[in-house]
MMTF fields as JSON, N, C-alpha, C and O atoms, coordinates in Angstrom:
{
  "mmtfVersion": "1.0.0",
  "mmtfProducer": "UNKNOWN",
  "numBonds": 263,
  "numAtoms": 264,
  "numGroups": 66,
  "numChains": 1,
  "numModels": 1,
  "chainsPerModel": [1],
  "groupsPerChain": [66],
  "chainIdList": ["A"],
  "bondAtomList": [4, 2, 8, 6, 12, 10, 16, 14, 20, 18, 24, 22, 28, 26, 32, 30, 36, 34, 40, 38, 44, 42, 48, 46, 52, 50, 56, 54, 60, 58, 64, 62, 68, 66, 72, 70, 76, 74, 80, 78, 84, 82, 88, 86, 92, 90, 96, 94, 100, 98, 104, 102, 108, 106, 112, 110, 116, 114, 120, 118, 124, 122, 128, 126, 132, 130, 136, 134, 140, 138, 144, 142, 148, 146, 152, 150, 156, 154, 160, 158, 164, 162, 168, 166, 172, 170, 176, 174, 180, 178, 184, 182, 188, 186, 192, 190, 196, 194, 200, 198, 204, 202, 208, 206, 212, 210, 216, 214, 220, 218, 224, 222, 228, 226, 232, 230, 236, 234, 240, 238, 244, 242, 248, 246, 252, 250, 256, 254, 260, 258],
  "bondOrderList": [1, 1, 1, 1, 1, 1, 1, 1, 1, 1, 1, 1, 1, 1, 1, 1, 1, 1, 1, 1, 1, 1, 1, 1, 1, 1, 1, 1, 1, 1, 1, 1, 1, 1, 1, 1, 1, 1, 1, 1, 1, 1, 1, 1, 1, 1, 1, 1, 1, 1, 1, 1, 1, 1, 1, 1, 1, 1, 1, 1, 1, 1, 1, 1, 1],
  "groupList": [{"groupName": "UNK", "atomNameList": ["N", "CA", "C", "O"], "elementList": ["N", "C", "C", "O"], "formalChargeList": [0, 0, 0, 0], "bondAtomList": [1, 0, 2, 1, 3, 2], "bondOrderList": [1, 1, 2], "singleLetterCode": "X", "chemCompType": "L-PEPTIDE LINKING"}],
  "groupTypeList": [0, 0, 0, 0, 0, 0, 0, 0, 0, 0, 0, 0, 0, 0, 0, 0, 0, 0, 0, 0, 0, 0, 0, 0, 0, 0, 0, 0, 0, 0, 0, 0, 0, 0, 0, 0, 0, 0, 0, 0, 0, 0, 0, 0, 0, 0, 0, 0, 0, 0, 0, 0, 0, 0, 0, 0, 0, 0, 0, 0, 0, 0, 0, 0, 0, 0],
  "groupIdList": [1, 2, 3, 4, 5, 6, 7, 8, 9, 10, 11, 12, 13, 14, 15, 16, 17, 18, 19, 20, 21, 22, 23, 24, 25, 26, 27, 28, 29, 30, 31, 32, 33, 34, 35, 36, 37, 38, 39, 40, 41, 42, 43, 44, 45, 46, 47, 48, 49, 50, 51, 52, 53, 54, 55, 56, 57, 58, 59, 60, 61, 62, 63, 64, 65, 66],
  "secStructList": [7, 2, 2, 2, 2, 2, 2, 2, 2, 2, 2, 2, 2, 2, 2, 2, 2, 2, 2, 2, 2, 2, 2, 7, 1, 1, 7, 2, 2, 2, 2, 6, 2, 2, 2, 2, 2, 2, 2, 2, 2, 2, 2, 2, 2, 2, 2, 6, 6, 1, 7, 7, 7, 2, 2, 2, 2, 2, 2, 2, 2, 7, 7, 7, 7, 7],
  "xCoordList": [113.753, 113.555, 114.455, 115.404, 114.255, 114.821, 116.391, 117.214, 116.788, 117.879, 118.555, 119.743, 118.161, 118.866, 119.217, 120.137, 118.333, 118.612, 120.085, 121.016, 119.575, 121.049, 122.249, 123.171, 122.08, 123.671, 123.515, 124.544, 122.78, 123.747, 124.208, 125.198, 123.604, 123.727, 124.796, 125.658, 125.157, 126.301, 127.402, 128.205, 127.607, 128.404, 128.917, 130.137, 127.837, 128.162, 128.687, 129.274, 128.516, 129.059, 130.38, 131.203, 130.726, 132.026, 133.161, 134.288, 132.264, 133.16, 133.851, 135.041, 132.782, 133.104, 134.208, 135.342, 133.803, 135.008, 136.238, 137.162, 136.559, 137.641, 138.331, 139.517, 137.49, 138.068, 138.273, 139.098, 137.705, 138.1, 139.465, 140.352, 139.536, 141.075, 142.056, 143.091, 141.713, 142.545, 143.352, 144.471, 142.527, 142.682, 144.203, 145.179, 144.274, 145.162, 146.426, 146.957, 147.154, 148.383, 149.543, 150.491, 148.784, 149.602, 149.506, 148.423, 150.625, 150.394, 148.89, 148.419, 148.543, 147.179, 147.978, 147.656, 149.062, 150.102, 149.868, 149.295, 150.752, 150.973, 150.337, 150.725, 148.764, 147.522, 146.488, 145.504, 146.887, 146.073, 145.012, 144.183, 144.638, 143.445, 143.066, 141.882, 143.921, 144.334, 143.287, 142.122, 143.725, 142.54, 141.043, 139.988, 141.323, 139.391, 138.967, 137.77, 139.251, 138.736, 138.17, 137.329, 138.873, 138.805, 137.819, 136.856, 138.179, 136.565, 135.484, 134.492, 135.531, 133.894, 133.281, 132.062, 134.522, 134.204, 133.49, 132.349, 133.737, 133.183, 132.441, 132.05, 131.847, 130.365, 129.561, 128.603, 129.911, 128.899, 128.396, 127.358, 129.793, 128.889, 128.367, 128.196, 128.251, 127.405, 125.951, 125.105, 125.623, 124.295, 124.182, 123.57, 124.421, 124.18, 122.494, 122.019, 121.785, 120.416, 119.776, 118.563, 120.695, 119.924, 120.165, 121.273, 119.171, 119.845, 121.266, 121.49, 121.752, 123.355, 123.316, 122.828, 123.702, 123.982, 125.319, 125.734, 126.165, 127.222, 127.196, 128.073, 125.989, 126.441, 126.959, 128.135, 125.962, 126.032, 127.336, 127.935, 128.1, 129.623, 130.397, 131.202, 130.528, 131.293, 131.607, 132.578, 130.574, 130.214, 131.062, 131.56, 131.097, 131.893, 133.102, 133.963, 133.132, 134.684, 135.571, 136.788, 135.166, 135.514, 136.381, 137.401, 135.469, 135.741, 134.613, 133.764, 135.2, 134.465, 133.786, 134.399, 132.711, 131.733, 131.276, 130.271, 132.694, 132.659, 133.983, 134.561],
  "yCoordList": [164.343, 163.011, 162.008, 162.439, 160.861, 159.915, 159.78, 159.35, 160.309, 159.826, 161.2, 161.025, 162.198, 163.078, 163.163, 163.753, 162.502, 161.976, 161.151, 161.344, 160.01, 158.866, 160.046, 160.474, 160.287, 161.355, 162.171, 162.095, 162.791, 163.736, 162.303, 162.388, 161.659, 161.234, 160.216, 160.069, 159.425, 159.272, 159.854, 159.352, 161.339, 162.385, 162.648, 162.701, 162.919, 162.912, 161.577, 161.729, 160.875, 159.318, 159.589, 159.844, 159.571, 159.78, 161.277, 161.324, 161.972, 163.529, 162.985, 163.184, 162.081, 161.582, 160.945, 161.421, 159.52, 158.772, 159.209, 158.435, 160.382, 160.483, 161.777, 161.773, 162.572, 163.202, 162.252, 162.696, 161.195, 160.027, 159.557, 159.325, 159.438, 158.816, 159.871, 159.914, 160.644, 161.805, 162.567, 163.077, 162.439, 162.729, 161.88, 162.494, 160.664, 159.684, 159.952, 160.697, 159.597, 159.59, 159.249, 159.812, 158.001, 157.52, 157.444, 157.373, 157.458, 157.527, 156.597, 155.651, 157.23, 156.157, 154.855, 153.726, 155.237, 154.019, 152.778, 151.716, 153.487, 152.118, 151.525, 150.51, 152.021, 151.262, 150.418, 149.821, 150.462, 150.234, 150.451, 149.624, 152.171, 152.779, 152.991, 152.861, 153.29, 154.0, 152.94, 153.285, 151.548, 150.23, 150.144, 149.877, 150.477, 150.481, 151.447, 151.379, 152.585, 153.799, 154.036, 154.88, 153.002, 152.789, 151.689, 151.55, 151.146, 150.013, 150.492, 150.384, 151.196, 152.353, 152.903, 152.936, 153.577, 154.508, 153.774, 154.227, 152.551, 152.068, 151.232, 150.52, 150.727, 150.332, 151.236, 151.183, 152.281, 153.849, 154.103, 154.297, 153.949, 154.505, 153.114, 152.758, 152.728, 151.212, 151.081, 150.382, 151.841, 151.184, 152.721, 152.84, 153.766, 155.363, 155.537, 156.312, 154.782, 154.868, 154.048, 153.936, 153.516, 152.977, 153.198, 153.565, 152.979, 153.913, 153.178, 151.976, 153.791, 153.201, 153.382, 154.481, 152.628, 152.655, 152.069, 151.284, 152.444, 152.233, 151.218, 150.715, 150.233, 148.602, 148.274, 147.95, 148.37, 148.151, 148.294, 147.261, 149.633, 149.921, 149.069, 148.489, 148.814, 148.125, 146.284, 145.586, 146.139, 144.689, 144.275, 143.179, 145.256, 145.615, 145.727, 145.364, 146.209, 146.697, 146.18, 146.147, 145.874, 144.704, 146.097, 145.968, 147.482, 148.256, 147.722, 146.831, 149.168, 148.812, 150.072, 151.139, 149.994, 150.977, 152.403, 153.094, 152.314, 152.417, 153.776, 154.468],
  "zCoordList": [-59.807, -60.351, -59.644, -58.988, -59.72, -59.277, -59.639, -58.832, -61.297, -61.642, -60.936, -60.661, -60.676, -60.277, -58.594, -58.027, -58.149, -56.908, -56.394, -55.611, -57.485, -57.514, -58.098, -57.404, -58.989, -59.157, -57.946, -57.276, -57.5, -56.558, -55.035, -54.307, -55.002, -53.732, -54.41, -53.544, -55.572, -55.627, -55.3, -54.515, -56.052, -55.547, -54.54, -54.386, -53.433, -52.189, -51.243, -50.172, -51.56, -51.515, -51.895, -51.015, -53.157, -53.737, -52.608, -52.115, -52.681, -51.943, -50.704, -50.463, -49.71, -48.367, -48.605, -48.568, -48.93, -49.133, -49.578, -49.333, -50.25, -51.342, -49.98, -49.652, -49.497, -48.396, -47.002, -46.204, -46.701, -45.675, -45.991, -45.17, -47.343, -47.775, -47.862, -47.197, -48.64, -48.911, -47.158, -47.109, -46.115, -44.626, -44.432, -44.0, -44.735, -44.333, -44.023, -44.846, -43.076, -42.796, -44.191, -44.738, -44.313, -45.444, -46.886, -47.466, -47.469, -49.313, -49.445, -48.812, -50.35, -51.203, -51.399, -51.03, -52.043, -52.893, -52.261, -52.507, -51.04, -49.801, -49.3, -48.723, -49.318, -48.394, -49.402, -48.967, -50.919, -52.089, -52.175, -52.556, -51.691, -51.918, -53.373, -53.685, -54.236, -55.507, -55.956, -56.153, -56.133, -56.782, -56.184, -56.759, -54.755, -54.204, -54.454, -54.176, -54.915, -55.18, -56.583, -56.894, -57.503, -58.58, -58.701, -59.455, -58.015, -58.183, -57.906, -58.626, -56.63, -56.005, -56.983, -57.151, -57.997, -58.867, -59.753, -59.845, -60.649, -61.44, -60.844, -61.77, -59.614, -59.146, -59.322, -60.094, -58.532, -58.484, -60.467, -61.099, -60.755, -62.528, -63.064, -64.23, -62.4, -63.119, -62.446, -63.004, -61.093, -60.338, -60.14, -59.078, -60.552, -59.922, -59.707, -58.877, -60.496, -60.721, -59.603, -59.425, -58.908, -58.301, -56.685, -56.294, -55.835, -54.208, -53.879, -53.736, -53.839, -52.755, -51.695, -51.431, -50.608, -49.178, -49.016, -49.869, -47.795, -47.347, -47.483, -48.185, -46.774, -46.686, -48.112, -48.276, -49.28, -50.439, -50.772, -51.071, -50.799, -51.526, -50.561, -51.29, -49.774, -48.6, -48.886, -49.179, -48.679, -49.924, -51.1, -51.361, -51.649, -53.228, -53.232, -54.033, -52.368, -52.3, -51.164, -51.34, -50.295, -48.881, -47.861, -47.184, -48.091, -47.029, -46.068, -46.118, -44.724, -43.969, -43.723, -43.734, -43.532, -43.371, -42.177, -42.012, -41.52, -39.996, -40.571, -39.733]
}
């Protein structure tokens, strides 16, 4: 189904990013990942139903997609 689509591909959205950051040289603390991660999180559980794309979370959050 569709909604099961958006959850998993949220998920996997979420896994990347959180292992992209988690990779980092530096504390979460110091780079104020801890707050964009927290915002991702609560875009993603607010639109999960609906398709997400990089551009989309990037937008939101004023990462960069790259």
């Amino acid at each position: 189904s569709a909604s099961a689509y958006s959850k998993s591909s949220a998920a996997a959205i979420m896994g990347d990013l959180s292992r992209y950051f988690l990779d980092k040289s530096q504390p979460l603390e110091n780079v104020g990942i801890q707050a964009t991660m927290k915002t991702l999180t609560h875009y993603i559980h607010q639109h999960y139903k609906e398709r997400l794309t990089l551009d989309e979370l990037s937008k939101h959050t004023y990462l960069s997609k790259t």
